[in-house]
C-alpha positions in Angstrom: 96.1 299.5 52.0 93.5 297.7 53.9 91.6 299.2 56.9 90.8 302.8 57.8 94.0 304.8 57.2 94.9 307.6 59.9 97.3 310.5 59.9 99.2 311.9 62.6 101.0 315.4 61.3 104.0 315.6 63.8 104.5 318.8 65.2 101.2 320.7 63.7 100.5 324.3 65.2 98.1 326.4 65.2 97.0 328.4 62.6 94.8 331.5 61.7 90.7 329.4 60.9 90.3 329.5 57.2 87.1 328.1 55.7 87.9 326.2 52.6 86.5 323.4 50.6 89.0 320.2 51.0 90.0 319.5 47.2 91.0 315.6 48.6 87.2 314.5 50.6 85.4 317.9 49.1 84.2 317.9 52.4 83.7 322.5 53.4 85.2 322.8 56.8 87.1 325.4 58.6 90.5 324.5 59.8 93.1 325.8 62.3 95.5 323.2 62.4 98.7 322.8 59.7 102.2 324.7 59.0 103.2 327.9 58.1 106.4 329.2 56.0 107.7 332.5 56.4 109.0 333.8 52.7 112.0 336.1 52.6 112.4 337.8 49.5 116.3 338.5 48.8 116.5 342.0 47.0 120.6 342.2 46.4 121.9 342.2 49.7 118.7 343.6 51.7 116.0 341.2 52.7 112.6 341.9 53.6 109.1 340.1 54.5 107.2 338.3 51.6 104.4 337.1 53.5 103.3 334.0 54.5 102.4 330.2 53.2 100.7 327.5 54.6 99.6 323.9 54.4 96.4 323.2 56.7 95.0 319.7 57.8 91.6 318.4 56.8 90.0 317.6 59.7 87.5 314.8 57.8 90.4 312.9 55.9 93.2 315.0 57.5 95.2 315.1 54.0 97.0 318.6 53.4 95.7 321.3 51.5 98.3 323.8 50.4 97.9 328.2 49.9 100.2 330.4 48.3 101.1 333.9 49.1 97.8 334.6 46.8 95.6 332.5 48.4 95.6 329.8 45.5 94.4 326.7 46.9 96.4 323.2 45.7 94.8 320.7 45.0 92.2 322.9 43.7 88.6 321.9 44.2 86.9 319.9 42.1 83.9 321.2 39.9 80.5 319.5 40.1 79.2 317.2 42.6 80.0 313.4 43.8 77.2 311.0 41.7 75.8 307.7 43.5 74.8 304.8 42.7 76.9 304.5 39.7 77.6 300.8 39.1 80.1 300.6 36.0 83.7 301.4 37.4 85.0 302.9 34.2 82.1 305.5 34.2 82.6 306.2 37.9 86.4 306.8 37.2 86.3 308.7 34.5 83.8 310.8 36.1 86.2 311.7 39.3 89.1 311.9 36.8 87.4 314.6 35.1 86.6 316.2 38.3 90.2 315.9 39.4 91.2 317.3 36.2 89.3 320.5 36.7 91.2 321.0 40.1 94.5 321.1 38.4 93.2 323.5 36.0 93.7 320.9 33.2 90.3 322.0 31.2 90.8 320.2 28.1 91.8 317.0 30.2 88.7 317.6 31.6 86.6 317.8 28.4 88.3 314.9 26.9 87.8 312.8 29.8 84.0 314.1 29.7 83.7 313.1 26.0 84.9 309.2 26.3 82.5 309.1 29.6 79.6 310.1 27.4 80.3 308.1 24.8 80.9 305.1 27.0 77.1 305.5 28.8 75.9 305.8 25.6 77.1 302.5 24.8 76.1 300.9 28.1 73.0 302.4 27.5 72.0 300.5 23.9 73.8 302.6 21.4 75.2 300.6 18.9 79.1 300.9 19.3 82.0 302.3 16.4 79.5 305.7 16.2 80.7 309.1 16.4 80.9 311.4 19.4 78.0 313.5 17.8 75.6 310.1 17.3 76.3 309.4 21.2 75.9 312.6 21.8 72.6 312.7 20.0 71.1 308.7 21.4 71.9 310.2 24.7 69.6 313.5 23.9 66.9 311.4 22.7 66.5 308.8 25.4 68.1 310.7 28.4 68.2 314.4 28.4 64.6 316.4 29.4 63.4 318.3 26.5 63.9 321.1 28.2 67.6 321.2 28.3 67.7 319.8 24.7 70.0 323.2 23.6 72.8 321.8 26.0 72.8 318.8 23.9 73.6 320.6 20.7 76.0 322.9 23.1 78.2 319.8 24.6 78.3 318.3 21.1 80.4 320.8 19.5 82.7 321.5 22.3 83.6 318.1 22.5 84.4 318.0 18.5 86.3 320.9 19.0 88.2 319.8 21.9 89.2 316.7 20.1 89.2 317.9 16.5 90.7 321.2 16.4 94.1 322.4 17.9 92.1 324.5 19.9 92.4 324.2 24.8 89.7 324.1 26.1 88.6 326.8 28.7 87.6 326.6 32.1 83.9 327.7 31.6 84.2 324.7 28.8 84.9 322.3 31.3 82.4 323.4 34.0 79.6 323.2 31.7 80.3 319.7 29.8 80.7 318.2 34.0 77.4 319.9 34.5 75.9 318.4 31.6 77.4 315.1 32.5 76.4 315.8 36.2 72.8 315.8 35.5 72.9 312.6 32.9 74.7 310.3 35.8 72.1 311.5 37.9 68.8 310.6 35.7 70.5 307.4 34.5 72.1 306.0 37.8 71.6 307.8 41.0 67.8 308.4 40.7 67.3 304.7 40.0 69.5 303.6 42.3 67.8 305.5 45.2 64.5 304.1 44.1 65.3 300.7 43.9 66.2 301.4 47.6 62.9 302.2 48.5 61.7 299.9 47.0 63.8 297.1 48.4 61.6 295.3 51.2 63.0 295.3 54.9 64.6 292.6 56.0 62.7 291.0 58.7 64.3 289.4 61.2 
């Protein structure tokens, strides 16, 4: 769809402010604005009160955002943070695929997506290609990753072998730490030289 797209929500009311993080534009806001649902629980032929549901309206991208009777927010929000400057399209989707994934609770999704990402940079990045996920794993750690956090290396190498190896899912806390990991590398290897290059990118005089 080309252009800006805008959405008018017929009939929107007001609603009690809930502060949320908007799992479409990951933009934190407060909104007012959206629909409620009254739930009646039947109990044989008595009814009673089961709370209430609502949809609110993000006020950036004004998509819905959906909470249950618990408070479980759907779509979820997204773990780690938005990466720029990242110039290869297939790393830049499966990046916010992973992301997405990890809204759904989908962590093994997650970690999979995460483990052809890596090995996809690593090829980008001079690896030689037809290696394994531990060899990528390892040129990326050698060339890429601060000393420092060399132990995360070791750390997202066997996750992803297990994730992809073993009949084993993948846990949340799996899935928030291999994005981390990845996080950090798009950052050194694309957004840091992006934003340099920037700078220094004489003005254009006129």
């Amino acid at each position: 769809m080309a252009g800006d797209m805008q959405i008018e929500w017929r009939n929107a009311q007001d609603l009690p402010s809930r502060r949320y993080i908007c799992g479409h534009c990951d933009a934190p806001l407060a909104s007012n604005v959206g629909y409620r649902g009254a739930v009646t629980v039947r109990d044989g032929r008595h009814c009673r009160n089961g709370g209430m549901m609502c949809v609110y309206i993000c006020h950036y991208c004004s998509r819905p955002t959906y909470f249950d009777l618990n408070g479980t927010q759907s779509p979820g929000v997204c773990h780690g943070n938005a990466v720029s400057g990242i110039d290869d399209t297939t790393v830049r989707d499966l990046y916010d695929e992973a992301r997405r994934a990890t809204s759904a609770n989908c962590s093994t999704a997650a970690v999979l997506c995460c483990r052809k990402l890596l090995m996809h940079v690593a090829v980008a990045k001079g690896a030689e290609e037809n290696k394994t996920f531990k060899q990528y794993v390892e040129y990326l750690g050698e060339h890429f990753v601060p000393k420092p956090t060399i132990e995360w290396v070791n750390h997202i190498k066997d996750k992803g072998n297990e994730a992809n190896h073993e009949i084993v899912l993948m846990e949340s806390e799996d899935a928030k730490d291999l994005l981390a990991f990845v996080e950090m590398l798009l950052k050194l290897i694309y957004e840091f030289p992006a934003a340099m290059r920037q700078k220094q990118t004489p003005p254009v005089t006129q």
